[in-house]
N, C-alpha and C positions, 0 to 999 in steps of 0.2 A: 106834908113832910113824910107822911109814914107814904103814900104811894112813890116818892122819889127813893126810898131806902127799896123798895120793893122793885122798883126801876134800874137800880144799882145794882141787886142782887138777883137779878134776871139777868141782865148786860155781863154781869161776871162770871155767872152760871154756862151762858153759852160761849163765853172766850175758855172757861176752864175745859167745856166738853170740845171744842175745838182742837187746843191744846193737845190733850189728852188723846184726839182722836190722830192726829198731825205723830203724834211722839207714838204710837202704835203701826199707822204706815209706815214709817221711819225704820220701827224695829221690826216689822213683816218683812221688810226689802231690804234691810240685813241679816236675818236670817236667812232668808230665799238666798242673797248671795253665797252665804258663806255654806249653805250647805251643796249648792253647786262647788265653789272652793274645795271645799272636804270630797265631796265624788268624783272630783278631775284627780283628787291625789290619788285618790283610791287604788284608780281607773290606770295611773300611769306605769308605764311600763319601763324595767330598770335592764341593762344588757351590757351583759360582762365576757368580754373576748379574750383569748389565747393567740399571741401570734405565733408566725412560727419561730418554733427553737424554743417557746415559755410555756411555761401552766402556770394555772391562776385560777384559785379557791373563793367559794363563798360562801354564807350562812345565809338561807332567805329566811324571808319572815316567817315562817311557823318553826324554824330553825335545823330546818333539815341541811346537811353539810354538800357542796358540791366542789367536785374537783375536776376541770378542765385539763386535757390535753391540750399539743399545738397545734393551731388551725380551727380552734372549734370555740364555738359563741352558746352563750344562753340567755334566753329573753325569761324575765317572772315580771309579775304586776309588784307596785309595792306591796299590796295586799291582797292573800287572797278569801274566795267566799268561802263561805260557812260548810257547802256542799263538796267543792272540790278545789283541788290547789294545781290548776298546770302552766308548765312552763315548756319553752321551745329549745330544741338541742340542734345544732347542725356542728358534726365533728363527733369529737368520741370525751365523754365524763363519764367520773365514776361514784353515785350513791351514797350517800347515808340519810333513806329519809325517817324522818320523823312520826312515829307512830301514831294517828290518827282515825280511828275506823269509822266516823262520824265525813270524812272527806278523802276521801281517795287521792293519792298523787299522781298524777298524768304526765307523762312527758309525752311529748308529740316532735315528730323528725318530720321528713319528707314524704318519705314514704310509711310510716309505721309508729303506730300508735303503743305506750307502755302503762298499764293503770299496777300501782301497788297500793297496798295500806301503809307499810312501814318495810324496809327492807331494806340490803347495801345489794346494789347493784354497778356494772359496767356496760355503758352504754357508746360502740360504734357507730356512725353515722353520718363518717363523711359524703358529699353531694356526689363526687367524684367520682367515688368505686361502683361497682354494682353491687355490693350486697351493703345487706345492713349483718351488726350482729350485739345479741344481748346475754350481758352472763352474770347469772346471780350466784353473790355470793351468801347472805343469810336471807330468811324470809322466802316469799314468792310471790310472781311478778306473770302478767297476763302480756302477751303480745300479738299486739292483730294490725295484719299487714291492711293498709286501707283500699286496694284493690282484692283480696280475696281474705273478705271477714270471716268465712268460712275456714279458712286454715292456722284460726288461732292455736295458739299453744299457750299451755300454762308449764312457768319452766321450776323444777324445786331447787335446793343450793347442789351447788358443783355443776350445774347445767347449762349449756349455752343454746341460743337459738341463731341459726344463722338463718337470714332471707335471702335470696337473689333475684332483685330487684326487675331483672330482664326475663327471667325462667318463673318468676312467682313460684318456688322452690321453698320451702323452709325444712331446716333437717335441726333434729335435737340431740345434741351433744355432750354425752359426760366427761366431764374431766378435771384436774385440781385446779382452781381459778386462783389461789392464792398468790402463785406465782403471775399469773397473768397480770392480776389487778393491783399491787400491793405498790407497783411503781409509779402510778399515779397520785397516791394521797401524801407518797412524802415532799407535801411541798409545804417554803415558810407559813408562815403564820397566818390564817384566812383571812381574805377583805371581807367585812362586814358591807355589804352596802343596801342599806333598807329607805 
């Protein structure tokens, strides 16, 4: 009798480590899913456009504000990394990022790359024209043409940078941006889209 209770509690022993082992794969290959799940959202890329004749605002995730002109598109991930936050412009917005010196903000166009820490800038860049141009209003803002890294400029406020895109030309330009820039940000209420 006592070896059949020893017989039972052996037989139960290996259905419990069974179990046990079964409900473990089970939850390895839900978590494996679900952390694939979490880095596709991460990873996913959100793109908010201006047709022509509108503009159209938004706050990306680290809550830096952006306001589009007509004609112009911007791509951000929904989330960015720890290191750096860029997003893609083609057309012309205009700046308020979010102070961060731990992650630089990057905008990237066609042809010309934009790194700040925290600043309010304007950013032209339609495909169309031959020049690009960039004009900061507070803060400072680095700009390197991606065929001649060598002619970067660093622009301080009231400064513009124009490139021409055919001439690889950049000229730096002072002058009141207020007027420039200030017709851009009066638009309704920002789309959140995160």
């Amino acid at each position: 009798a006592a070896s059949d209770v020893y017989k039972r509690q052996g037989y139960l022993g290996r259905i419990a480590a069974a179990a046990i082992f079964l409900l473990l794969i089970s939850l390895t290959g839900y978590l494996y899913i679900d952390k694939i799940n979490i880095q596709t959202a991460i990873a996913q890329m959100y793109t908010i456009s201006a047709e022509k004749g509108e503009r159209a605002s938004v706050t990306l995730p680290d809550g830096t504000k952006v306001y589009l002109n007509a004609k112009s598109t911007l791509s951000y991930p929904a989330s960015f990394s720890l290191n750096e936050r860029t997003v893609q412009l083609t057309g012309e917005a205009y700046f308020e990022v979010k102070h961060d010196a731990d992650a630089p903000f990057i905008v990237k166009t066609a042809e010309i790359q934009i790194k700040v820490l925290g600043t309010t800038f304007n950013l032209y860049a339609y495909p169309d024209d031959s020049w690009f141009e960039a004009s900061l209003v507070e803060g400072s803002i680095e700009v390197t043409p991606y065929k001649s890294p060598g002619k970067q400029v660093h622009l301080s406020p009231n400064q513009k940078a124009r490139y021409n895109h055919e001439t690889g030309e950049i000229k730096v330009i002072t002058t009141d941006l207020r007027v420039e820039t200030l017709s851009l940000i009066h638009i309704s209420e920002p789309t959140r889209l995160q």
